[in-house]
N, C-alpha and C positions, 0 to 999 in steps of 0.2 A: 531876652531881658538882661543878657551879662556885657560888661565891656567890649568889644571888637574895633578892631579897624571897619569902617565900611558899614558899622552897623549901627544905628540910633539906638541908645540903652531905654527901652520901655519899663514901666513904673511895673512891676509884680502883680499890684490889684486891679490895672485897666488891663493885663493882658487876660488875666482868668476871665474878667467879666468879659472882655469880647471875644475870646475863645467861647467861654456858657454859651455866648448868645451866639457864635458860627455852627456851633455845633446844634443848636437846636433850631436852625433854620433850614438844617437837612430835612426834617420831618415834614416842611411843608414839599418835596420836592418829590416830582411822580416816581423816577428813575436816582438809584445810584450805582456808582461803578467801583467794585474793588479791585485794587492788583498789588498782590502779594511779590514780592524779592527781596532782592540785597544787594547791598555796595560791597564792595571789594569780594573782589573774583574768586578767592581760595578764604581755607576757613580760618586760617590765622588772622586774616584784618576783613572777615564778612559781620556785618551788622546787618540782621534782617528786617525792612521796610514795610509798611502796609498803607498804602495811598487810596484813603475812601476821598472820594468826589462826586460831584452831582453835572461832571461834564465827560460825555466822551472821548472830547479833544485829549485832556488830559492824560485818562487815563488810558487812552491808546499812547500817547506821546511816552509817558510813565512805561509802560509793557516792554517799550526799545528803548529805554534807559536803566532800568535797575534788570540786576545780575538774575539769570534764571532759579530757581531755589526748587529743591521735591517739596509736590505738592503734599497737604498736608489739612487735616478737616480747619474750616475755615476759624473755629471754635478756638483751638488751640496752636493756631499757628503762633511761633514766638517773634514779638515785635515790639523790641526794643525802642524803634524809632517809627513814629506813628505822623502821617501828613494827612491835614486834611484840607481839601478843597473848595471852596463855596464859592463859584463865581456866581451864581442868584443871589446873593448875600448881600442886602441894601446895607452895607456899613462903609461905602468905600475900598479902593485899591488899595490892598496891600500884605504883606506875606513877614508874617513875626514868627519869634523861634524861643525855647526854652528850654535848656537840659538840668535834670536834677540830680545830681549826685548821690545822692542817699540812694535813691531808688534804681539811680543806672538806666533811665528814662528819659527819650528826646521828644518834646512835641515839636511840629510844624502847621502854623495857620496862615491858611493863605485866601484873603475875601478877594473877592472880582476878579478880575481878569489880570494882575499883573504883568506878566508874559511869564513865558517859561525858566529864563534867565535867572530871574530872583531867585525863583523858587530851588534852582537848582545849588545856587550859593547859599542858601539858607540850609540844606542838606547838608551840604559841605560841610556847611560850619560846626554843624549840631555831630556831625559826625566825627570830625575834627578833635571835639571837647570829649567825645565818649572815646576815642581812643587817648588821650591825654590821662584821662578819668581811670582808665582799666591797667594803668600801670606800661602802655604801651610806650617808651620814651627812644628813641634814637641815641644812640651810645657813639661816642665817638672811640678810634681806633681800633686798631685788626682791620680785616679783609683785603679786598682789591684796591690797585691803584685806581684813584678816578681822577677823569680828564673834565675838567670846566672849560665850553670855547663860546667863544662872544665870536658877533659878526666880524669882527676886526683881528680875529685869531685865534688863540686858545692858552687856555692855562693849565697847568700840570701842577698839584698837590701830592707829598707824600701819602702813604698810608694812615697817616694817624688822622685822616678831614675825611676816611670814610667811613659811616653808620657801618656800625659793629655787624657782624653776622653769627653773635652768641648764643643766642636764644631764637625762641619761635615767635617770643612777647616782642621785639626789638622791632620796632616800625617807624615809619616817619611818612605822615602824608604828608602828600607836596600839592599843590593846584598847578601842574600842569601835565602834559600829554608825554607819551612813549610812544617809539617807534623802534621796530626790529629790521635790520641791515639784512641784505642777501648773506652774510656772513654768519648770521644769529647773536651778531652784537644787540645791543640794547642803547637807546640813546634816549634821554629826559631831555623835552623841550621846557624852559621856563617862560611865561609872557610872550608865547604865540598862540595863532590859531594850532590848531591840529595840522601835520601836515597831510599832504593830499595822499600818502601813499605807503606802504607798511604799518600802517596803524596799530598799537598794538593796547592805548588805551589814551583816551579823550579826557580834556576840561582838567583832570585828575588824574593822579595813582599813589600807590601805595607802597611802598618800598620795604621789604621785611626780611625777613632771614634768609626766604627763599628765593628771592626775587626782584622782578619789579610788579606788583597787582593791578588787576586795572581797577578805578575805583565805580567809574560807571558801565556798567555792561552795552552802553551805547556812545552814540557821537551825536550832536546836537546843530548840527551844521547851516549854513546859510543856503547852501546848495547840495544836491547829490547828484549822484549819476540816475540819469532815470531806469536803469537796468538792475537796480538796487534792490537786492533781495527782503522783501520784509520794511521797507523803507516807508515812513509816513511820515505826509508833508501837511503844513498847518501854521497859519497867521506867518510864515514867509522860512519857514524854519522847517529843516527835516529831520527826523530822528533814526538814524540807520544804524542796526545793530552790527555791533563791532565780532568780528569771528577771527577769534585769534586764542592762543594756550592762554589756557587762567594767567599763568603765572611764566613772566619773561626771564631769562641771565639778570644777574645783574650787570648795574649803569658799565660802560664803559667812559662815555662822556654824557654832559649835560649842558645843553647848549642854551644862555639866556640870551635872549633879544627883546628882551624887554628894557624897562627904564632902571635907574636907579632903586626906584621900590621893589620892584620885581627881586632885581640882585642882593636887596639887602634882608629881603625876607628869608631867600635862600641860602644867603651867606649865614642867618641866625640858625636856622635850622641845622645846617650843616657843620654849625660848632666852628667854623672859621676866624681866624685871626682879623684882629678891625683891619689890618693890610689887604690881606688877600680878600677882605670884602669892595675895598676899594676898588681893587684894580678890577671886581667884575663889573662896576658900577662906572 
């Protein structure tokens, strides 16, 4: 219901009344499916999830995407960030989101069958404002030097263009994927697929004092290896759980091959000079 890029701002009282009425279209449904996790890998940037649905697509897709968590009576598991599903839900396609500040509470509504995609950027998002919300902010200066390389090259910033390593609170999501080198280097892809190979976190991650985090415990992919441990495939999409250390080195580079919005989302986040945004762009 807030401002965003990418997101249609919904009116406050249509979103409760079609939320009331998703949620009590659960009751006419024989079966439903919970599963319980969390986003981001380590407990510095973990916000714990709870994804009720009335499809098992879902929520098996859901099981190899959010982070594993100890189990915990169903009663009192804490869940900050709550998704609910209704694809029987005669209201139309479509997946709305609301975080409340007061309360430090994220809903996600999602009627029919949108695909997976949406639903997974509406997460994002909701997740995104709750770390904004908890004081979590990217500090610029101190730490390592980091390398920015575009396809055509690469660029080198001093120390002062990297998020701080002060504190535990000090994070910055980014929407794209990490990868770990035979070396133990760490690399941030911005505005690609995932790549095929070192994977160390998909779609997302999380970047904080200690690390790089992943932000989904899985990868959402167009194809998998069929040999794929745990791998579940559904409406043309596979969900294969990602097995890799919670928590990677920090970046050493951070490669955009994306477009100009890609570069200049990254270039804000990262505190960068309107120059050195250019030149990623």
């Amino acid at each position: 219901t807030d401002e965003a890029e990418g997101f249609v701002v919904a009116d406050i009282d249509e979103f409760e009344e079609r939320f009331e009425k998703l949620k009590e279209s659960f009751s006419a449904q024989p079966n439903l499916f919970v599963e319980d996790g969390a986003v981001g890998s380590d407990r510095a940037s973990e916000i714990r999830v709870r994804v009720i649905t009335d499809s098992a697509n879902y929520a098996l897709f859901f099981r190899n995407m959010l982070s594993r968590v100890p189990l915990k009576d169903a009663q009192t598991f804490p869940r900050p960030l709550t998704v609910y599903i209704a694809t029987n839900h005669d209201d139309g396609a479509y997946s709305v989101s609301d975080f409340d500040p007061e309360t430090g509470r994220g809903v996600v509504a999602v009627s029919g069958s949108p695909g997976f995609e949406p639903v997974l950027r509406q997460i994002e998002h909701v997740a995104a404002q709750m770390f904004d919300h908890g004081g979590y902010q990217g500090q610029r200066g101190g730490g390592h030097r980091l390398q920015l390389a575009r396809e055509d090259g690469s660029l080198e910033f001093d120390d002062s263009h990297y998020i701080a390593d002060s504190g535990a609170e000090d994070l910055l999501f980014l929407r794209g994927s990490a990868s770990l080198a035979d070396d133990g280097s760490t690399t941030i892809h911005v505005g690609d697929e995932p790549p095929a190979g070192a994977l160390h976190a998909a779609h997302a991650c999380v970047w904080n004092a200690a690390g790089v985090a992943q932000f989904w415990g899985g990868a959402n992919l167009q194809s998998a290896p069929g040999a794929a441990r745990g791998a579940i495939a559904c409406t043309g999409r596979t969900a294969v759980p990602v097995e890799s250390a919670l928590t990677a080195p920090h970046p050493s580079t951070i490669a955009v091959s994306g477009g100009a919005k890609d570069a200049a989302e990254l270039a804000s986040k990262l505190g960068l000079s309107e120059s050195a945004a250019a030149l990623l762009a």
